[in-house]
C-alpha positions as a printed Julia matrix, in Angstrom:
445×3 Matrix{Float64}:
 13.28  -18.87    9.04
 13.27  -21.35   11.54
 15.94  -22.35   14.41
 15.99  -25.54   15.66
 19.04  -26.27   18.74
 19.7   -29.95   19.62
 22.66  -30.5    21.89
 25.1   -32.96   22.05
 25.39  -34.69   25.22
 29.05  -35.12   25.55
 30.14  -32.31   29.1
 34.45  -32.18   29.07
 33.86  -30.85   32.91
 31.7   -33.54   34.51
 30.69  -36.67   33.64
 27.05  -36.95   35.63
 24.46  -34.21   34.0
 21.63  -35.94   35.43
 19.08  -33.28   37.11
 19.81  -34.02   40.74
 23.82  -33.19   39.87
 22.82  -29.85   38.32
 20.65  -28.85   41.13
 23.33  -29.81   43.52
 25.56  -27.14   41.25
 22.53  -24.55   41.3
 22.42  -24.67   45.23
 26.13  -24.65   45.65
 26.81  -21.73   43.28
 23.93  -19.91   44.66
 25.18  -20.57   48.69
 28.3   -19.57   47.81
 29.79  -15.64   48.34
 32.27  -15.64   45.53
 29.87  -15.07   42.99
 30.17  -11.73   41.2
 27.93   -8.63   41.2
 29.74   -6.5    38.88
 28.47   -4.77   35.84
 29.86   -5.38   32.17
 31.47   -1.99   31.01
 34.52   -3.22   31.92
 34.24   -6.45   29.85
 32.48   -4.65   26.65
 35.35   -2.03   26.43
 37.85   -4.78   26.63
 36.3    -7.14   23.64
 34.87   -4.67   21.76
 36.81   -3.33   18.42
 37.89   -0.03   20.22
 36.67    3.76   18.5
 37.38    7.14   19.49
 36.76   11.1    18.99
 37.26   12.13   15.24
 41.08   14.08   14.77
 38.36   15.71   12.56
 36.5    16.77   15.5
 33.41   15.38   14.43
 31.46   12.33   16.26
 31.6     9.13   15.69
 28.57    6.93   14.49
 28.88    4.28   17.2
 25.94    2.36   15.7
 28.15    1.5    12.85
 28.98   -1.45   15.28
 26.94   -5.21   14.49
 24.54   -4.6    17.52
 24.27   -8.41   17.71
 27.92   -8.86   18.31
 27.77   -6.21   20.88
 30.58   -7.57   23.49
 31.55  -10.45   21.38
 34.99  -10.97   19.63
 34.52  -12.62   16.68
 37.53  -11.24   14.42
 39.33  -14.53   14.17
 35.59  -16.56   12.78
 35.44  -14.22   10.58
 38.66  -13.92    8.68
 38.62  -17.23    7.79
 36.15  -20.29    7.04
 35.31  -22.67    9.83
 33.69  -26.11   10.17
 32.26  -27.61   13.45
 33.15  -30.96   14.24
 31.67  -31.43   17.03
 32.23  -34.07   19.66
 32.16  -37.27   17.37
 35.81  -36.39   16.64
 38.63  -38.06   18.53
 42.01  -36.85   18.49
 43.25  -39.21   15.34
 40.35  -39.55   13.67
 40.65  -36.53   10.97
 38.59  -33.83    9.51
 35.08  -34.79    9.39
 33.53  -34.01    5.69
 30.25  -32.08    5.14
 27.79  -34.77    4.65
 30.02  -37.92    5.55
 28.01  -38.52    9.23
 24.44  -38.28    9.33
 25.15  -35.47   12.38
 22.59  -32.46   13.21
 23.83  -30.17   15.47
 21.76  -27.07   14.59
 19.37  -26.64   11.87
 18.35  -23.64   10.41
 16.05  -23.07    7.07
 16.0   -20.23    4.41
 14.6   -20.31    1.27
 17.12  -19.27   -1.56
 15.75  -17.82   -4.85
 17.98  -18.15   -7.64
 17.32  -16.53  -11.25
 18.47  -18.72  -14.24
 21.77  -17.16  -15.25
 23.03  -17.76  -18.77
 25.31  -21.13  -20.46
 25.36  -24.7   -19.83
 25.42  -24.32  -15.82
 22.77  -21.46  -15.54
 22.38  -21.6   -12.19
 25.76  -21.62  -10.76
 26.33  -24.82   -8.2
 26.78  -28.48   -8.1
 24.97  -30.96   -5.86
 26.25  -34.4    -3.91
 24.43  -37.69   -3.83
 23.93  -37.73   -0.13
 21.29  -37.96    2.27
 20.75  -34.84    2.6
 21.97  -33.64   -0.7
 24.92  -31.77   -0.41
 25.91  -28.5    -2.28
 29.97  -28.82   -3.22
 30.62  -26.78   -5.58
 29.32  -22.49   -5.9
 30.35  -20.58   -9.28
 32.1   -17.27   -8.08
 30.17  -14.6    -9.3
 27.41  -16.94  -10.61
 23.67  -16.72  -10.1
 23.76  -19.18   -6.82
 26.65  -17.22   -4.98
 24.79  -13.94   -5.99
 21.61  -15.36   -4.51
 23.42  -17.04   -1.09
 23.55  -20.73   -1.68
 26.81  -21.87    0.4
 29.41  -24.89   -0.13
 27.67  -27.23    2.41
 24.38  -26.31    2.03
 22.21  -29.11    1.97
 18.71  -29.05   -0.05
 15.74  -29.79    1.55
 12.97  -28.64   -1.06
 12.96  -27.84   -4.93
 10.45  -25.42   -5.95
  8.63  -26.48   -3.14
  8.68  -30.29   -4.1
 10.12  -32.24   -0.76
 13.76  -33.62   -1.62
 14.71  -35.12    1.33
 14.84  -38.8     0.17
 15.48  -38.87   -3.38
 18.13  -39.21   -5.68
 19.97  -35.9    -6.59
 19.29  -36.2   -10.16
 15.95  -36.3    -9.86
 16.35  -32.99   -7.41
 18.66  -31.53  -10.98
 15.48  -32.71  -12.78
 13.04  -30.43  -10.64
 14.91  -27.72  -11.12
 15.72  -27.94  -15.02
 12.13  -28.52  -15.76
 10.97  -26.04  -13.32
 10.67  -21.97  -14.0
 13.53  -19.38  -14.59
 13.07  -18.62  -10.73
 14.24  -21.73   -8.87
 13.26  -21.37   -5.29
 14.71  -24.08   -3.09
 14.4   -24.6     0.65
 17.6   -24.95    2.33
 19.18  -26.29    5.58
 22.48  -25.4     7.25
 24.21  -26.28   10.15
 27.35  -25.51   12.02
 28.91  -28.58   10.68
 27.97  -28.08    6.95
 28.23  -23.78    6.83
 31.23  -22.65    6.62
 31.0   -18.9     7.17
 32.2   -16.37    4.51
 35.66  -14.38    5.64
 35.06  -10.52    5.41
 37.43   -8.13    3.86
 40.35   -6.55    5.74
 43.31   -4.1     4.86
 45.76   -2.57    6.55
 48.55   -0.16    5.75
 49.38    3.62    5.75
 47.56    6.02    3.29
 47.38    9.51    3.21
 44.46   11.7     4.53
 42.75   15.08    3.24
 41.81   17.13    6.17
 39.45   19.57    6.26
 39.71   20.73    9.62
 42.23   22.57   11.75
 45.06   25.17   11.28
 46.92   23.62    8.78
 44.83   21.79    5.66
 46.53   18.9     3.51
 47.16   15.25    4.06
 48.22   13.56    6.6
 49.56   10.13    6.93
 47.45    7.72    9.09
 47.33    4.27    9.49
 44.05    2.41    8.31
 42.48   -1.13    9.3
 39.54   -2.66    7.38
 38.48   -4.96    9.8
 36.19   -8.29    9.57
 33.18   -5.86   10.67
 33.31   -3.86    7.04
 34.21   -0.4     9.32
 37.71    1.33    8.19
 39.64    2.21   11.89
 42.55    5.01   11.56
 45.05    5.52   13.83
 48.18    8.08   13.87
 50.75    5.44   13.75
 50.92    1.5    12.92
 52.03    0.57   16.39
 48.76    2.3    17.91
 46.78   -0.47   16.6
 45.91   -2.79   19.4
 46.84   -0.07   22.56
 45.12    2.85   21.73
 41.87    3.92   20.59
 40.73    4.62   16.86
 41.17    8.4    16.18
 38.03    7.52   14.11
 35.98    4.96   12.4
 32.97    4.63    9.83
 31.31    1.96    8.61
 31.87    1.41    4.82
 28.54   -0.94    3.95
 26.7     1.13    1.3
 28.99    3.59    0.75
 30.24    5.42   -2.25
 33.88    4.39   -3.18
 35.64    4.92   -6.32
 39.02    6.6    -7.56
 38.94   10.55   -8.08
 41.36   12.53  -10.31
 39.88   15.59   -9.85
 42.34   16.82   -6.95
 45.19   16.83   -9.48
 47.42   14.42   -7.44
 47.56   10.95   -8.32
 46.36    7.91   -6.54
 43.6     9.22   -4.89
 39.98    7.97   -3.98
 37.42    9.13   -2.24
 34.6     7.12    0.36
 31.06    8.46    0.98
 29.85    6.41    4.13
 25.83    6.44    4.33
 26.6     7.43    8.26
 28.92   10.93    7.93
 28.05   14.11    6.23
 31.25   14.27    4.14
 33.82   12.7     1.76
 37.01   10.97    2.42
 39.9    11.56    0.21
 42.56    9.11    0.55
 45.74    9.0    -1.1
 48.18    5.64   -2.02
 51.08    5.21   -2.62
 51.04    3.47   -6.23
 49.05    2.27   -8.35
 48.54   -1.17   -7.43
 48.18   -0.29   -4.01
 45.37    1.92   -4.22
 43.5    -0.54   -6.06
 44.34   -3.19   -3.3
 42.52   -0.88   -1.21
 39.35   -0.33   -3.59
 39.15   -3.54   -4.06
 39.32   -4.61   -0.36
 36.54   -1.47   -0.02
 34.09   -2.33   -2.59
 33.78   -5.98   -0.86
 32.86   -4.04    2.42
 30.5    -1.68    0.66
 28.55   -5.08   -0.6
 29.21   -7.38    1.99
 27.78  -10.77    2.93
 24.9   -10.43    5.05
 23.8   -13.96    5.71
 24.56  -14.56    8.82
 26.94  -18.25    9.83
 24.44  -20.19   11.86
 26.89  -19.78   14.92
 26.17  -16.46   14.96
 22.88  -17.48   15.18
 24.09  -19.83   18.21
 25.63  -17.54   20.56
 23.49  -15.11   20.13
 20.71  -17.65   21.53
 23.37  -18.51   24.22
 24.1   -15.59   25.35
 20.52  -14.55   25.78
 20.02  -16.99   28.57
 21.31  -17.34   31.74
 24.34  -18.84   32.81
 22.92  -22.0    34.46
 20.92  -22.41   31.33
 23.3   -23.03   28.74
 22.54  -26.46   27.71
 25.73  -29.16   28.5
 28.4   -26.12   28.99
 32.04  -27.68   29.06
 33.28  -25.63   32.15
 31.77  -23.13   34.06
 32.96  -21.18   37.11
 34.31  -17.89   38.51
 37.22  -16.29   35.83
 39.35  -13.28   36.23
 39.98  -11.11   33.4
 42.99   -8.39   33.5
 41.76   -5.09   32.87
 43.13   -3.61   29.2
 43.85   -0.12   31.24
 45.16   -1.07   33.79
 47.15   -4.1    33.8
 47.17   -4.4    37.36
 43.65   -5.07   37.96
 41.36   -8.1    37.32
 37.83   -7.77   36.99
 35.33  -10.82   37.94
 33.23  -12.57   36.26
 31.14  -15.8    35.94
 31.71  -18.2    32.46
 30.3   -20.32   30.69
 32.24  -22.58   28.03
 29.93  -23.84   25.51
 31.22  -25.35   21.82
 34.19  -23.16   21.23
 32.62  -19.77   22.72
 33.53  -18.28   26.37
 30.54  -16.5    27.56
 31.31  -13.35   30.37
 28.27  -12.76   32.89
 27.99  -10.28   35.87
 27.41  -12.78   37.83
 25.71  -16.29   38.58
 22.81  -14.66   39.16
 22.94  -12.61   35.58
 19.87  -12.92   33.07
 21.88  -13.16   30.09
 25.33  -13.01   28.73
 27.73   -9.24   28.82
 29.8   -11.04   26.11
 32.07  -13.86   25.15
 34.78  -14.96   23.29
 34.93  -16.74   20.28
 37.94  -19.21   20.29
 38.21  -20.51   16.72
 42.14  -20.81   16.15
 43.12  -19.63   19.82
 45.61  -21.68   21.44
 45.7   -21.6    25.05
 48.68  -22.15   28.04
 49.78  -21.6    31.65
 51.57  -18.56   31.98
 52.91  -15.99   34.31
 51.81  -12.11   34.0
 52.89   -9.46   36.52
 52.51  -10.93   40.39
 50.63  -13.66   39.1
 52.51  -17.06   38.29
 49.93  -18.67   37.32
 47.72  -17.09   34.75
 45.6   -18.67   31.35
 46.64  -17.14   27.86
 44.87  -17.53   24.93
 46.77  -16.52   21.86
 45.35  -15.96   18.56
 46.36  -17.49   15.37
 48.08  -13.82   14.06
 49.48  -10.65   15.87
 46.71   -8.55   14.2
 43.88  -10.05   16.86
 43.8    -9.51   20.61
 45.75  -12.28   22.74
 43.52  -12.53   26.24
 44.29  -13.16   29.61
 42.35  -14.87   32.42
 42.72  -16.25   36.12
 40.74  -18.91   37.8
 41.07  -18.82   41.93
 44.08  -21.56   41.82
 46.41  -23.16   39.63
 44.15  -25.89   39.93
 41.41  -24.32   38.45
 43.22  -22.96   35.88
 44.17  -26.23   34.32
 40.72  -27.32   34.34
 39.83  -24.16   32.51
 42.84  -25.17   30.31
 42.15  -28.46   29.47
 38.33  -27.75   28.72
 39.07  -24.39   26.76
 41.66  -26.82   24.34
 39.14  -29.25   23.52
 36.77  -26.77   23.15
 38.39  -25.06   20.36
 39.07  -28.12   18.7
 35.98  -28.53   17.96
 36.29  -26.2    14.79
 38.46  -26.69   12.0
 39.51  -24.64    9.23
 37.45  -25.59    6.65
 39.61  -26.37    3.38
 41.51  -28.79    5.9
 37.82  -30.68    6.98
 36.79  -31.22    2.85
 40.31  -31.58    1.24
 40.73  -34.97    1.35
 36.64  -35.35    0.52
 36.7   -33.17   -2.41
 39.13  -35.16   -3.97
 37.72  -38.23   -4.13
 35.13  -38.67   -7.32
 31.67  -38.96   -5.58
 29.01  -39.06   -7.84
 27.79  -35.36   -8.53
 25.44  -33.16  -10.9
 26.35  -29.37  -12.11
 23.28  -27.35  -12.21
């Protein structure tokens, strides 16, 4: 797999990038005393998914976290599809269609192996005329979603044969007359891969405990969040403000409904990381299958990574100064989640939707970031501060975020960049609507 980054030129926070301007910046920043030495607990504790000690007095698995999100929040990318639209978008202009705009952003290859399923469309998909050629259409639970093939995939190769510049149905041909294995090389970007949204469930279920004084079930309150780990907390409203009483992560884990404890509704979880079975306990029917439905997705989950991941993980590796044509960058204050009084420094970098958190100027690489996709963001007041920067996620159930520049003035140039920034990404049925209705010329595979 290879990852190819080309930037866009457009900057939202100054219009000369030439290389005198940025070493003018370098020296400036680097002159300057207001730059921040502190380390990152405090910002990994507060954009991390939260865990705690076991009510079952048992520890935790902490590396049931994604190491490669570690000090990212990411929940609102991933409970819904995305498409980047980049900078070629103006304000009126509308969603920007896979394919339409002969746009690269960032490339990245994988080969995809699909096995000839069974019926007239064996393998599952259906392909554009477009330059690239454009996949549209995947089967649910056909042999091209089982394999990884995406809506907005574009093919580069069939069975090896370059497909780059000719027509689509000669590509179909290639692949009908080729073997029962068809093994095609393919290209994604963030413009044309939409991620896939990972299961989550929340509500109260009931417990078995096998620890303490008193054994039975209790009622706890359970999250299934984006990262495929089940969270339980004592109450609904500790969601959010207080850690997990525990947490396990349900990838490969054995989950099915279990009659065996004579009371009804009841299923059981054996997580690859804990010694032990869950029993849980709904309240109906339907809504323990809800939940087992909601689980088994988790236990199989999607594992191809969005090639934004991909992105900030490249990003963030780098130092702060190095991001290539950031959209703002400066000194931001973030308030600290335990103590609302205090605001802890830190140097940022906006970058294509993403706020990355360093140390410092100075820093090697990113503590963490933010990423923005359906985040609004305002002037408010908080506490003594009248003039503070919110940015409020599209539902309750994610973290709303709070930040201070040095002056108002600073804060509305954080504001203004941090807008566009987010605009950049679109929910994706709203970007192909309008292009999947039209009647382009097409071939099912």
């Amino acid at each position: 797999m290879g990852i190819l980054y080309l930037f866009s030129e457009a900057s939202l926070e100054v219009k000369d990038n030439g290389p005198e301007h940025w070493a003018k910046r370098r020296n400036l920043f680097k002159d300057s005393k207001q730059w921040s030495s502190i380390g990152g607990s405090s910002l990994t504790s507060s954009i991390n998914e939260e865990s705690g000690i076991s009510e079952d007095s048992r520890s935790v698995d902490m590396a049931t976290r994604d190491l490669g999100d570690k000090g990212f929040y990411t929940e609102t990318f991933h409970c819904a599809s995305w498409i980047y639209s980049g900078d070629e978008v103006s304000p009126t202009a509308g969603p920007v269609p896979p394919g339409l705009q002969p746009r690269t952003v960032t490339i990245r290859e994988r080969t995809v192996k699909i096995w000839k399923g069974m019926g007239e469309y064996p393998w599952g998909f259906r392909i554009q005329f477009s330059k690239p050629i454009v996949v549209t259409e995947v089967d649910t639970n056909g042999a091209a979603e089982e394999a990884g093939l995406l809506v907005g995939d574009f093919v580069m190769a069939v069975n090896g044969i370059d497909v780059t510049s000719i027509p689509h149905s000669e590509a179909a041909d290639l692949a009908r007359q080729g073997p029962d294995l068809l093994t095609m090389t393919i290209g994604s970007d963030i413009g044309r891969g939409p991620n896939t949204p990972r299961p989550t469930c929340r509500g109260y279920l009931h417990k078995r405990t096998q620890s303490g004084l008193i054994k039975g079930w209790r009622r706890r309150w359970f999250v299934l969040r984006h990262d495929c780990c089940l969270y339980y907390y004592r109450h609904k409203k500790d969601e959010g403000r207080k850690r997990a009483l525990s947490s396990f992560k349900l990838e490969g884990a054995d989950v099915g409904g279990d009659p065996s404890l004579g009371k009804p509704f009841v299923f059981k979880c054996c997580p690859l990381t804990a010694n032990r079975v869950y029993y849980f306990s709904a309240t109906s029917n339907l809504e323990m299958k809800r939940w087992l439905d909601a689980m088994d997705r988790a236990v199989h989950p999607v594992t191809q990574n969005h090639v934004w991941v991909d992105v900030t993980r490249h990003n963030a590796s780098l130092p702060p100064l190095a991001v290539k044509n950031p959209e703002c960058l400066g000194l931001l204050h973030q308030i600290d989640r335990n103590n609302k009084d205090t605001w802890v420094q830190h140097y940022c970098t906006l970058k294509d939707g993403c706020l990355y958190f360093y140390a410092g100027i100075r820093s090697t690489h990113a503590l963490g970031g933010i990423y923005l996709h359906g985040y609004t963001v305002r002037e408010q007041s908080l506490g003594s501060k009248k003039s503070t920067i919110e940015l409020k996620p599209p539902s309750e159930e994610f973290k709303t975020f709070y930040l201070c520049a040095e002056n108002p003035m600073e804060n509305k140039r954080w504001i203004l960049s941090i807008k566009a920034s987010a605009k950049k990404w679109l929910p994706y049925h709203q970007a192909v609507q309008d292009y999947m209705n039209r009647p382009p010329e097409e071939t099912r595979m």
